[in-house]
Phi, psi and omega in degrees: 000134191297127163245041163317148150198162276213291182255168182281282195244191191219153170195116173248186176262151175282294182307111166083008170231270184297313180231174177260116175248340193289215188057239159340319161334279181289338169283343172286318163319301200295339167290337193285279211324316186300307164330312222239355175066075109271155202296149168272158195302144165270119151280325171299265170008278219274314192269008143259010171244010159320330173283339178284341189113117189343332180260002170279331183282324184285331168341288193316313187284326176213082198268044169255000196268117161275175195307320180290344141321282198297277191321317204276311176308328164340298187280329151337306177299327191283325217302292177278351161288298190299001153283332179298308207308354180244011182275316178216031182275163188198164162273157180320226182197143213079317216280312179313314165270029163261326143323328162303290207274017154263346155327265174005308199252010121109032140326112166282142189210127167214187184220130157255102165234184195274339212286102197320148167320297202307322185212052154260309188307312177292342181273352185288316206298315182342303191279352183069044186226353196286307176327310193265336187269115175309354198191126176226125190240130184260162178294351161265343185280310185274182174249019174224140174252140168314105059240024180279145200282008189285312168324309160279295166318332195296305212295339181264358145308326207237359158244018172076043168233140179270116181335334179289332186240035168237178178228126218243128160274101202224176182232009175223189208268333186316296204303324191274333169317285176297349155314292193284341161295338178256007168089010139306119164333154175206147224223079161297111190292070208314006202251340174323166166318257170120347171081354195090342179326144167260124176290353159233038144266346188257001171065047148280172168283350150160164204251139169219115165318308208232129158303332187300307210294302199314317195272355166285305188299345183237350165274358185276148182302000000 
């Protein structure tokens, strides 16, 4: 099989790219809430801003919470996503064979996310992916974060790529930034949270609807 491409690597974001994580999210909210004698949670609401992060998602769940309410509720939240986190996030539907056909073309692929280490690396083993994804940067490893571009540079440290010839895949506006801050291509995902946001507006280099489309756009000569 030809292993031409387009890119050296690949680098995605986890949450609302690779997997549907709001599922476990919003069910860990909805333990909060009950916890806290609050109203339950707009499960739609709190699970389009999944890609923004625990304090976007306790907004949502308890917006009578001023920010020092949402801090102090935080490590709760998190406490109880990480008993969870593995009852029903998955990958997307496509996504296992777009991960396939860069095994497959022998494309280096890792994941840059916001996500702490303590609970992204168990939903990565979850996912069957801690083996295959060459590289994984957390939201912790560095002291910078998406949408600052150190993150995306790191990850092509560490797999010997010059940032100019990857392509970076993401479902928020952060992920095109810091893509595009580190001289990567960039890649929306249509299936993603997306936060309600219109996605051509943040000036990536292109929207893709489909894992098929995607995995056309980045395997191709």
């Amino acid at each position: 099989m030809s292993t031409a491409s387009r890119f050296d690597g690949v680098l995605f974001d986890l949450d609302g790219t690779l997997a549907d994580s709001a599922p476990d999210l919003v069910a860990a909210l909805a333990v909060l809430c009950t916890e806290l004698g609050e109203p339950a949670p707009d499960a739609e609401a709190a699970g389009r801003v999944v890609s923004a992060g625990g304090r976007a998602i306790l907004r949502k769940g308890l917006p009578a919470f001023d920010e020092a309410r949402i801090e102090a509720a935080l490590p709760r939240y998190l406490d109880l996503y990480a008993a969870r986190a593995h009852v029903a996030t998955r990958l997307y539907d496509g996504v296992a064979e777009l991960l396939d056909a860069l095994d497959a073309r022998r494309i280096p692929w890792g994941i840059v996310t916001n996500k702490a280490g303590w609970l992204a690396e168990p939903v990565v083993a979850h996912l069957g992916l801690a083996t295959r994804s060459r590289v994984l940067v957390a939201g912790d490893t560095l002291r910078q974060r998406k949408p600052d571009p150190a993150p995306v540079l790191h990850a092509c440290t560490r797999l010997g790529l010059d940032p100019r010839r990857i392509a970076f895949v993401g479902d928020d506006r952060r992920d095109v930034e810091a893509g595009r801050a580190a001289g990567a291509r960039t890649f929306v995902v249509g299936w993603g949270y997306l936060d309600g946001g219109d996605p051509r507006d943040w000036g990536a280099d292109a929207i893709v609807p489909t894992p098929a489309l995607l995995t056309q756009a980045l395997v191709s000569a």
